[in-house]
C-alpha positions in Angstrom: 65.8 17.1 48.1 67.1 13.6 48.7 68.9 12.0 46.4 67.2 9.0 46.6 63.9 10.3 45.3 64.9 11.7 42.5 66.3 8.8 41.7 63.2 7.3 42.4 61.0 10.2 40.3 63.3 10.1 37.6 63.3 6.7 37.1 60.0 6.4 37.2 59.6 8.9 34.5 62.0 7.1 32.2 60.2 3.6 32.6 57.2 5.9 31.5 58.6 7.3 28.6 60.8 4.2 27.9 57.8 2.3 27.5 55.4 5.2 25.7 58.3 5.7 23.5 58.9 2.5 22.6 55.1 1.3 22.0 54.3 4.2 19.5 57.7 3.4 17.4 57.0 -0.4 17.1 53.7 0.0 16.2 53.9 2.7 13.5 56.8 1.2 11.9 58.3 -2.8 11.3 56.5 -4.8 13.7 59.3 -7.6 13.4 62.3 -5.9 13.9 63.0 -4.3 17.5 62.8 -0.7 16.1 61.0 0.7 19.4 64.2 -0.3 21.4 66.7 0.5 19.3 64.9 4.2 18.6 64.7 4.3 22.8 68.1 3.6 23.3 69.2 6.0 20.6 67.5 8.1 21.9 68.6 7.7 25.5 72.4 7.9 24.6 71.6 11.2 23.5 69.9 12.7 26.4 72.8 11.4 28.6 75.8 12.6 25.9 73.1 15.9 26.2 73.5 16.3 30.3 77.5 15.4 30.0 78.0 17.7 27.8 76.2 20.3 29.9 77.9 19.1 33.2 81.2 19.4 31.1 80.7 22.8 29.2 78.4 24.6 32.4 80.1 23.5 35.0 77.4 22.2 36.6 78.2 20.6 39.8 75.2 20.1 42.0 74.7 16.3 42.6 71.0 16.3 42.1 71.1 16.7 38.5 73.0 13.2 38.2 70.4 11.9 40.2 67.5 12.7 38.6 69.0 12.9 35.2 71.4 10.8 34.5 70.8 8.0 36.6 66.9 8.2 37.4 65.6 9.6 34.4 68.3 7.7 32.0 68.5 4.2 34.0 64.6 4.4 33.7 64.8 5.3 30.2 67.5 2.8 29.0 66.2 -0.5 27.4 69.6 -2.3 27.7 68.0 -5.7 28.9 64.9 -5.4 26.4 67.7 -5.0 23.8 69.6 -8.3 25.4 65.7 -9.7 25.1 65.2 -8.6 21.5 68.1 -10.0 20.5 68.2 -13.3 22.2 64.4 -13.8 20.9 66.0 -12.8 16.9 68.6 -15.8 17.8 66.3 -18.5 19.1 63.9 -18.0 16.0 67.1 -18.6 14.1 67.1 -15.1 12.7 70.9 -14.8 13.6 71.5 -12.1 11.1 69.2 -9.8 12.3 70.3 -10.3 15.6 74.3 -9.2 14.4 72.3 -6.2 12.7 70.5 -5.2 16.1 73.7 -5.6 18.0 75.7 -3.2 15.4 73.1 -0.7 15.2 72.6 -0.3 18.5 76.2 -0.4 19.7 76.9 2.1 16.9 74.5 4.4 17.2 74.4 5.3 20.6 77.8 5.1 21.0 77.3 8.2 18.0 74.5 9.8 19.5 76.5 10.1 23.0 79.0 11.8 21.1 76.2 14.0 19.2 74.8 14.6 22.7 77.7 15.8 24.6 78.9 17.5 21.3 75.5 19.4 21.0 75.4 20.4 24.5 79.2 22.4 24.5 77.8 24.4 21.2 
């Protein structure tokens, strides 16, 4: 199958979820933090630690599994610039330490659940 469309599918299945996802966490928990992006993007490292651990430890080669998963799928699923937005909004409502707090946690934590992805996937 062309590249290009599962790009294009997988994508569009990440936006879906990204946005599903997302939705269901901020309203069933802190309404004034970010917590639906920062559970997304969490969430997100871990699927993409997941498939490079599976590439890594199966040897997986065929280039249509990076191109639905990792970059259509993933890409759609990401929430980097919603976390840029989330964070800009904390800093022009002059809430400037809950803005450092969203920047640590979600550099930290998906930099962890990569590793916990890929580690996971090679068990």
């Amino acid at each position: 199958m062309n590249q290009l469309i599962l790009i294009f599918i997988g994508g569009g299945l990440g936006s879906l979820t990204r946005f599903s996802l997302s939705k269901l966490i901020q309203e069933n928990l802190d309404k004034h933090f970010p917590l639906g992006t920062l559970g997304v993007n969490v969430l997100a490292s871990i699927i993409l630690g997941l498939f490079v651990g599976l590439v890594e430890a199966k040897s997986l080669t065929n280039p249509n599994y990076k191109a639905l998963i990792a970059i259509g799928f993933c890409g759609g699923f990401s929430t980097f610039s919603t976390f840029s937005n989330d964070t800009l909004q904390l800093i022009q409502n002059n809430r400037v330490s809950e803005a450092l707090l969203n920047i640590l946690l979600n550099v930290v934590l998906c930099i962890l659940a990569t590793f916990g992805g890929i580690t996971l996937a090679k068990i």
